[in-house]
C-alpha positions in Angstrom: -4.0 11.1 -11.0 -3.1 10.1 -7.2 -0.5 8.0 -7.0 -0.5 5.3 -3.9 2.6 3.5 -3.0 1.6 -0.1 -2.1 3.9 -2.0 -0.1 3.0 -6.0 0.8 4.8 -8.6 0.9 2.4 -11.3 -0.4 1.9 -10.8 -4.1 -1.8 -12.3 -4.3 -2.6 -9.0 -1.6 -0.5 -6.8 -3.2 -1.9 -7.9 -6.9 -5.9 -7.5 -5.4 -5.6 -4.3 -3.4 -4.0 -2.7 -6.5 -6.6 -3.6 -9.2 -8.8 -2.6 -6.6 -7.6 1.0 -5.4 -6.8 1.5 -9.4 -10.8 0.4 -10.1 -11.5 3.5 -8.1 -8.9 5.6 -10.1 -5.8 6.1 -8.6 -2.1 5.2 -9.9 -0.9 2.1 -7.6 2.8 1.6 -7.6 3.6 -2.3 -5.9 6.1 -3.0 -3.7 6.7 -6.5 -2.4 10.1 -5.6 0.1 11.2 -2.8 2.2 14.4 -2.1 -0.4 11.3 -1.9 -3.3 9.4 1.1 -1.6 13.0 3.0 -0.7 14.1 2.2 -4.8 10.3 3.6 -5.9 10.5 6.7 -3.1 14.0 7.6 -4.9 11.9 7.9 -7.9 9.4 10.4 -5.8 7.1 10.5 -3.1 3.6 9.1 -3.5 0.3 11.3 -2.3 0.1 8.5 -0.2 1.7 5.3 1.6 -0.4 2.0 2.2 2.3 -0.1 4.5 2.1 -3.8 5.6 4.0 -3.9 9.0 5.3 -7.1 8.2 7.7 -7.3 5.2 10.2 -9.9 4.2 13.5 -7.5 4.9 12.6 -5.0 7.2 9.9 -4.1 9.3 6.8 -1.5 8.2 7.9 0.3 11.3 11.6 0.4 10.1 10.0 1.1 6.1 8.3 4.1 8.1 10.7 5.7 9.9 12.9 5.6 6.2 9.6 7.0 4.9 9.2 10.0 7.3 13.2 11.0 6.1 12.0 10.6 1.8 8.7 12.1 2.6 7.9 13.3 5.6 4.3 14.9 4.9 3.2 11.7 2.9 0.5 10.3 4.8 0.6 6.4 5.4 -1.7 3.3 6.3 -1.2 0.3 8.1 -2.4 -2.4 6.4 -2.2 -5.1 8.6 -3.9 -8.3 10.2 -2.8 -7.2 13.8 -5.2 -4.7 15.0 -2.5 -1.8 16.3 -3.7 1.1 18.8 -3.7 4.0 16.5 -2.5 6.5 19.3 0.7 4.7 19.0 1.1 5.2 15.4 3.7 7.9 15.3 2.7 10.6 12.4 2.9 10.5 9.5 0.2 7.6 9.7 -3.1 8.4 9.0 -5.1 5.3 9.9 -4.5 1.5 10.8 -6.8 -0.1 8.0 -7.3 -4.3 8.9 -6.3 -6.8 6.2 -9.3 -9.1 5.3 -11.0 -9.9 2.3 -13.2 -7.6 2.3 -11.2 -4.2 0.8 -14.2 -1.6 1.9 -12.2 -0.8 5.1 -9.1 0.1 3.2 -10.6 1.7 0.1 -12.5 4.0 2.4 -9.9 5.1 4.9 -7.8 5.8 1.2 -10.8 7.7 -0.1 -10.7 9.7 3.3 -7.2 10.6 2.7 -6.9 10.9 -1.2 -10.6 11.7 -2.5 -10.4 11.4 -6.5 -12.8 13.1 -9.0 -15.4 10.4 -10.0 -16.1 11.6 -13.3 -16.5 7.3 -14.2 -14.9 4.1 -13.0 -12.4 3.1 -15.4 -11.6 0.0 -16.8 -8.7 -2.6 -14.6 -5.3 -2.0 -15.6 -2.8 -4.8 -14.6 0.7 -4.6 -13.8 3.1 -6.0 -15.5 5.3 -6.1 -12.2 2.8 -7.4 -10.1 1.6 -10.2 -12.5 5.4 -11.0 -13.2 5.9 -11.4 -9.8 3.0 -14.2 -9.8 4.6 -15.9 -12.1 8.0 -15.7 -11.0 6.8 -16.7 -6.8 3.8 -18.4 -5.9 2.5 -17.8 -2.0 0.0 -18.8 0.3 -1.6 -16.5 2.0 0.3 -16.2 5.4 -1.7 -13.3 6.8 1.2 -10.9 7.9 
């Protein structure tokens, strides 16, 4: 299975774009910090990255650049409410994707990158992590 590093730092994004991207069948492994993808990428590197630029302790841009010296062939995403020229995106990202509610933009751009057999949609699996971080931390949505 294809495993995608998540990395947001509100937990009711982070909790939707996971069910959704593992809907369509891939492993999702939630960050919600900076410190959280570098602990997960010590663990391995992903097939891919999907990066907020805007989280709690350090930058995406900061995340990236500790990203490119983990894994430097593992493609990454923007996920992000600021639209970002995508000639300024140093490699290795592979596509600016623009946070709304509507996921189709992002779950396409990570089909582009990651294409999965479809032999059948499974079933929602939820994460313990994520939904323990619900519990623990309650946001509102402050669109970064």
């Amino acid at each position: 299975m294809r495993r995608i590093l998540l990395a947001d730092s509100d937990p009711h994004v982070l909790l939707l774009c996971q069910n959704e991207l593992e809907d369509d069948g891939y492993e999702v492994v939630a960050a919600g910090s900076g410190e959280e993808v570098m602990q997960i990428l010590n663990c391995g590197c992903p097939d891919l990255v999907v990066l907020e630029v805007l989280l709690p302790d350090i930058s995406g841009f900061e995340t990236l650049q500790l990203i490119r010296g983990f894994c430097p062939q593992t493609p990454v995403i923007f996920h992000s409410i600021y639209s970002l020229p995508e000639q300024n995106c140093p490699p290795p990202v592979r596509g600016i994707a623009v946070k709304t509610h509507d996921l189709r933009g992002l779950k396409n751009l990570v089909r582009q990158l990651l294409p999965v057999p479809q032999p059948g949609r499974r079933q929602p699996k939820r994460s313990q992590r994520s939904e323990a971080s619900l519990n623990r931390r309650i946001y509102g949505y402050y669109g970064n």
